[in-house]
N, C-alpha and C positions, 0 to 999 in steps of 0.2 A: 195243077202244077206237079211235076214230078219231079224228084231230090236222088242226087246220086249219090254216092259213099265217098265221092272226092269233096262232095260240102261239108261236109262234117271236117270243121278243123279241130285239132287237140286241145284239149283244156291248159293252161298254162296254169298252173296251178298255184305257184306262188302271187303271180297277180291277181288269180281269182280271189287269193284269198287277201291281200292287202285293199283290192276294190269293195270286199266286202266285210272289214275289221269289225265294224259295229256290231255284224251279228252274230259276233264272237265272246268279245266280253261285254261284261254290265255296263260299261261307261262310258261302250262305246269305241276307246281305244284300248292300246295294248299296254296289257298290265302282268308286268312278271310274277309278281305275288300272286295272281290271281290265277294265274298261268301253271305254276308249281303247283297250285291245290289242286285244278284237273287233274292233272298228270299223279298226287297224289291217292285222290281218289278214282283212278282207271288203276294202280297198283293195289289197293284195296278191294276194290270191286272185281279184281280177277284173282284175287284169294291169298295174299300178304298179310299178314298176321303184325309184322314190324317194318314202321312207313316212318320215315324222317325225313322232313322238311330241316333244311339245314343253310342260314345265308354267313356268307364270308367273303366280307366287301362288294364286289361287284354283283356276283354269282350269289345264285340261290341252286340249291342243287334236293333234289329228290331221291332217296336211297330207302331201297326196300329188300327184304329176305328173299323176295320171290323175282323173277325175271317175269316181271308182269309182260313184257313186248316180247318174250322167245320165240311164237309163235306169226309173229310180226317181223320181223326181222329189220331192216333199216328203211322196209316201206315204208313204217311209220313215220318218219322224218320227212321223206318225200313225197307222197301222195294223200290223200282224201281217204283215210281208211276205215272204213269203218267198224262200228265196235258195238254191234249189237245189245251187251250186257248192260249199256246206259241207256237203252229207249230204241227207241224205230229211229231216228234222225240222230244217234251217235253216233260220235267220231274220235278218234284220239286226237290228242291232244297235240304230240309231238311237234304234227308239220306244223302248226301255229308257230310253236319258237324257232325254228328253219325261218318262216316265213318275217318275223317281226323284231325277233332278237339278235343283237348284235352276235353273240357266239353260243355256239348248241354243242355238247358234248356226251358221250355215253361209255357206261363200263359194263363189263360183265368180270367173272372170272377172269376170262381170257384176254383180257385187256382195255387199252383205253382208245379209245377213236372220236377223232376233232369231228364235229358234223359240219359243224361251219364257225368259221372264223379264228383264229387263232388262238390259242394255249387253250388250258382246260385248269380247273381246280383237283379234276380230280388223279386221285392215287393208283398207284395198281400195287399189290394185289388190293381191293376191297376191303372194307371190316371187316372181321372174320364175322360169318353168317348173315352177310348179304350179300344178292348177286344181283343187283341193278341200281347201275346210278344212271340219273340224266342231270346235266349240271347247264341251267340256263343263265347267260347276263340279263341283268337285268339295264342293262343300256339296249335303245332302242337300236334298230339296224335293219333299214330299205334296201333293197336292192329297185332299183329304179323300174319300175312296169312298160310293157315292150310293148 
């Protein structure tokens, strides 16, 4: 049997990964808490020194010294990226909350941008001497699989 390059269809990426939730967190499903600590510890593990986990009502948001995604840019929200410094089969974290949470936000210096869903907690400019936030709900949020 011979395979053309028009079989190959694109990965849709957010259904691949709601199809496949369980083997993402411990319990199976999506857990913002638990979601924040990756993304915590990928700011850590790519050389941040000062990491806060920070929740205010809805939102749980992650703020650290270092722009742990600079080098990422807003692929990490949207694609399957990987992240070699956590193992052979890491990944960031990001697309996960695109993928499951109700709203995904992000800061740098340079300001604030909604990734999905409406309003954000977070401020612009930054505390002084951090330069990345990502601010996740912790309310659940499908987008229906195609």
């Amino acid at each position: 049997m011979k395979y053309h390059p028009d079989d190959i269809a694109p990965l849709d990426t957010m259904a691949h990964l709601q199809r496949n939730e369980s083997q993402f967190f411990r319990s199976g499903n999506y857990d913002a808490i638990e979601l924040a600590g990756m993304i915590a510890t990928e700011a850590l593990t790519l050389g941040a020194q000062k990491v806060h986990i920070q929740s205010a009502g809805e939102w749980l948001t992650v703020v650290a010294d270092k722009d742990w995604l600079e080098g990422y840019g807003h692929e990490a929200f949207h694609a399957i990226t990987p992240f070699p410094e956590a193992g052979v089969n890491g990944m960031l974290a990001e697309v996960l909350a695109v993928a499951f949470s109700a709203g995904v936000a992000t800061a740098t210096p340079a300001g604030v941008k909604v990734v999905k869903g409406e309003g954000s907690p977070l401020a612009h400019p930054l505390d002084q001497g951090m330069t990345r936030a990502v601010a996740i709900r912790r309310q659940r949020g499908l987008q229906p699989l195609g």
